[in-house]
C-alpha positions in Angstrom: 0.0 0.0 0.0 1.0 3.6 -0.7 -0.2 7.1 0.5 -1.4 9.3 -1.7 -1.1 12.8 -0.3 -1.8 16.6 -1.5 -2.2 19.5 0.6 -2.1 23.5 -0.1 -1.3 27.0 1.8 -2.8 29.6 0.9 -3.3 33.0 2.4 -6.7 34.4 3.1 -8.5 37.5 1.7 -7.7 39.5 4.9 -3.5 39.2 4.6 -4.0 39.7 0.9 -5.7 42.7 1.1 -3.2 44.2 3.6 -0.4 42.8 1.4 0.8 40.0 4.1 1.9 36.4 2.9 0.6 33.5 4.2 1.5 32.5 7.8 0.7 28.7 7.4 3.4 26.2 6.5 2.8 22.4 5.3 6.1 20.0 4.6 5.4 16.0 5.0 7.6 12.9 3.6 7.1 9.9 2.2 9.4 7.2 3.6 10.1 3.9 1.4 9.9 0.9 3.3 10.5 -2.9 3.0 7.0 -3.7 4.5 3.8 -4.0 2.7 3.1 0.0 3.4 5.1 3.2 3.4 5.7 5.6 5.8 4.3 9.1 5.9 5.5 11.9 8.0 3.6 15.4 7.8 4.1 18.7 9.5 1.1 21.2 9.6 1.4 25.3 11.0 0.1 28.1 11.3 2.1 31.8 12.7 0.5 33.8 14.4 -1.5 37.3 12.9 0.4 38.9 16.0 3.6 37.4 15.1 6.5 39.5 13.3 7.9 36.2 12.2 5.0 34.4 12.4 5.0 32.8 8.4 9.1 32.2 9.5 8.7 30.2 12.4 5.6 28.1 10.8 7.9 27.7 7.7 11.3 26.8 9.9 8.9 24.5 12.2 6.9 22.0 9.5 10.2 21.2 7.8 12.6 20.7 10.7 9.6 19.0 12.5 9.5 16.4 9.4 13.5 16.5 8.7 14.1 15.3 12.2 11.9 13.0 12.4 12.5 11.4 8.7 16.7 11.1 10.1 15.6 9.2 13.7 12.7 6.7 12.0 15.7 5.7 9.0 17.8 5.4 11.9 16.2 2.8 13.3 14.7 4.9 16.7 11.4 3.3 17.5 8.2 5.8 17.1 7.6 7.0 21.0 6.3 9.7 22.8 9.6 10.8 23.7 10.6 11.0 20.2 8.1 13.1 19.2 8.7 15.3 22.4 12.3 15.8 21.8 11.8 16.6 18.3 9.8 19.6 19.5 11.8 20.7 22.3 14.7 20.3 19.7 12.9 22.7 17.2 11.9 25.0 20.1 15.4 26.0 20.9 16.0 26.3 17.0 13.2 28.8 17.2 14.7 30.7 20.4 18.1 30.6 18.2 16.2 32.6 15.5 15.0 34.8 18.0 18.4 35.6 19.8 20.0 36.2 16.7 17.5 38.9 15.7 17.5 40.4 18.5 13.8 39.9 18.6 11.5 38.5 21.9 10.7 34.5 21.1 7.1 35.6 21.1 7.3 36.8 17.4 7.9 33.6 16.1 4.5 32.2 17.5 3.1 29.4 15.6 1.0 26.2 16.0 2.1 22.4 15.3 0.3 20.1 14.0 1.3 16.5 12.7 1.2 12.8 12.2 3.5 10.2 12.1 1.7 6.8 9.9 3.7 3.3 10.2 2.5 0.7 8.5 1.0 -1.0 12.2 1.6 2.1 14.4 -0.2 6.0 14.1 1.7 8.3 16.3 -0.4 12.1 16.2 1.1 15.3 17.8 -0.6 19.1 18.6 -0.1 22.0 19.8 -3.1 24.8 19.4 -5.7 25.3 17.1 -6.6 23.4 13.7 -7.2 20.0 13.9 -6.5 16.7 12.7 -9.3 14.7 11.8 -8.7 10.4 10.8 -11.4 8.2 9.1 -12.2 5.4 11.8 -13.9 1.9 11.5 -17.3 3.2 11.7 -16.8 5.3 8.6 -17.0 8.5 10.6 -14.8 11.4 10.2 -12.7 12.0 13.8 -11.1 14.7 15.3 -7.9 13.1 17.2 -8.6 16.1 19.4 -11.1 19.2 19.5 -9.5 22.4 18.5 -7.6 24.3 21.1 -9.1 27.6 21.5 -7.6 29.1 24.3 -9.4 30.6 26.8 -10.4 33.5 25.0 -12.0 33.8 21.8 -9.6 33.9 19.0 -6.7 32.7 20.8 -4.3 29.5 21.4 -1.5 28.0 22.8 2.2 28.2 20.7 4.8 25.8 20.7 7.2 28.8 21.5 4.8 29.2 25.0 6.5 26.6 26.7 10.0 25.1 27.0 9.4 22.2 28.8 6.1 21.8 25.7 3.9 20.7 28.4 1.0 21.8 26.0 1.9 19.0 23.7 -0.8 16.9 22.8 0.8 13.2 21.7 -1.3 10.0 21.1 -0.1 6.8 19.6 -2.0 3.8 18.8 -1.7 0.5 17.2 -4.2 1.0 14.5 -3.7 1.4 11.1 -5.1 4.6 9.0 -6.7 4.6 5.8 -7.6 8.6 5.4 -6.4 11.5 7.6 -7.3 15.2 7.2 -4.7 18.3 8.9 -5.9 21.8 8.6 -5.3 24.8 10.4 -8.2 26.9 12.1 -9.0 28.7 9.0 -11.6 25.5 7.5 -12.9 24.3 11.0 -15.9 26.4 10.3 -16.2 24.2 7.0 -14.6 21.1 8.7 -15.7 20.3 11.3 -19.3 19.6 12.8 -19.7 22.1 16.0 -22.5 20.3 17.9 -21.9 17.0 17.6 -17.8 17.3 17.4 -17.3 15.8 15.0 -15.2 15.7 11.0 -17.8 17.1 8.7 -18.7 14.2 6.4 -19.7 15.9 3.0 -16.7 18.3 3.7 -14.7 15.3 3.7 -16.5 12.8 1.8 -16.4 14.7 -1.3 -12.4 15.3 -1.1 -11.3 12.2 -0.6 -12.6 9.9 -3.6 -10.5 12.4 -5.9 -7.5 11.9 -3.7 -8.0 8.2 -4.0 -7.6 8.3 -7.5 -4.8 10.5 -8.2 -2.5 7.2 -8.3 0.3 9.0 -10.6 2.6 12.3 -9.8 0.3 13.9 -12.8 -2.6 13.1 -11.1 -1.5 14.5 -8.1 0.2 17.3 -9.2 -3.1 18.3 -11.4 -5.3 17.6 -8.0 -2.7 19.4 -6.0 -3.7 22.7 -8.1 -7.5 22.0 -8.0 -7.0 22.3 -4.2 -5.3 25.5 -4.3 -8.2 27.2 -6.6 -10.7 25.6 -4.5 -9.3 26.7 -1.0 -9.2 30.1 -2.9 -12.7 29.8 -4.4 -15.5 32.8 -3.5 -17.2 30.0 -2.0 -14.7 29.3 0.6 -13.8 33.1 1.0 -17.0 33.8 1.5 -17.1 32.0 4.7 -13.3 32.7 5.8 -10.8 35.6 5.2 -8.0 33.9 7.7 -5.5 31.4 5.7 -5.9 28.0 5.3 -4.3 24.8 4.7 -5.7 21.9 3.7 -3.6 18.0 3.9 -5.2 15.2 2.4 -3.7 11.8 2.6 -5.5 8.5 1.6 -3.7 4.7 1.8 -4.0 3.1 -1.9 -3.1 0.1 -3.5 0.7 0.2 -5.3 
């Protein structure tokens, strides 16, 4: 089995307007293995409006998050909930480096983290903040590993710069194979995700995810891959959000 993946920043009406770029950031990596399925490794942020580096540190986070992470699993280091935590505690004090160096308080390189770690018999998920990440279960229901973290005011969150020690770090593993997963950053959980009952909106979801199923070839993908970004910037979507959004869709296929 293989993983199809696409996924897609872009920046909402309101930073385009006032001439900002996007703040969110998406990296992930597929990892070749000897067993029946591959390995997928993504990375999902989103800066902070408030943040002077906000798009940096999102940017600087997803990749290092996924670069780290793709050297320890080739390495043999088994998938734990320490190896997730010292990845971000390793990428914190990158970001404090950044901030030293500019001469510039740690809080302007705000940003949220988001990610997934997919073995072939082993799911390992990570958070920090808002957005969510939202798996296809056995019941055919769309799931939110966890709700969105809103912070206990409206319109705010918790950073991964907050903490050194990351005690805000959300981690799960479990011994369950995916099939789908969704990661998106709080700019579609109006559209994603179902308010009352908590829940992944299913049309939202099931009517991405068929098209993702069958973009088996790098064309496909690649032709899917700029659908995405003209549909996350469609009226119909901007109508209902002016904050940026990404979008990360991966489904497991047949080789």
């Amino acid at each position: 089995m293989r993983w199809n993946c696409i996924g897609q920043s872009v920046a909402g009406t309101s930073h385009t307007s006032s001439g900002r770029a996007c703040d969110d950031a998406l990296h992930f990596k597929i990892i070749d293995t000897l067993q029946p399925n591959d390995t997928l490794i993504v990375c999902v942020c989103d800066g902070a409006g408030s943040a002077e580096y906000g798009a940096l540190a999102s940017n600087t986070v997803a990749t290092r998050v996924v670069v780290l992470l793709t050297e320890q699993i080739n390495g043999g280091v088994p998938l734990t909930e320490n190896l997730i935590h010292s990845t971000a505690v390793a990428v914190h004090s990158e970001l404090a480096t950044m901030a030293k160096e500019s001469e510039a308080d740690i809080t302007e390189y705000a940003c949220t983290l988001l990610g997934a770690i997919l073995h072939p018999d082993i799911s390992a998920f990570f958070q920090i903040g808002d957005g969510a990440i939202v798996r296809h279960d056995n019941d055919g229901k769309y799931v939110p590993v966890w709700w969105p973290d809103n912070g206990e005011y409206l319109n705010t969150t918790n950073f991964l710069i907050d903490d050194p020690e990351l005690t805000n770090l959300k981690i799960s593993i479990i011994d369950t194979q995916q099939t789908q997963i969704a990661i998106f950053t709080d700019g579609l959980q109006m559209l994603a995700l179902n308010n009352e009952q908590r829940t992944g909106h299913t049309p939202f979801f099931a009517g991405l995810f068929p098209s993702v199923l069958a973009a088996d070839t790098p064309e496909k993908e690649a032709i899917l891959n700029q659908k995405l970004a003209e549909y996350l910037q469609s009226d119909m979507i901007n109508e209902r959000t002016d904050d940026d959004k990404t979008l990360f869709l991966a489904a497991k296929c047949p080789r």
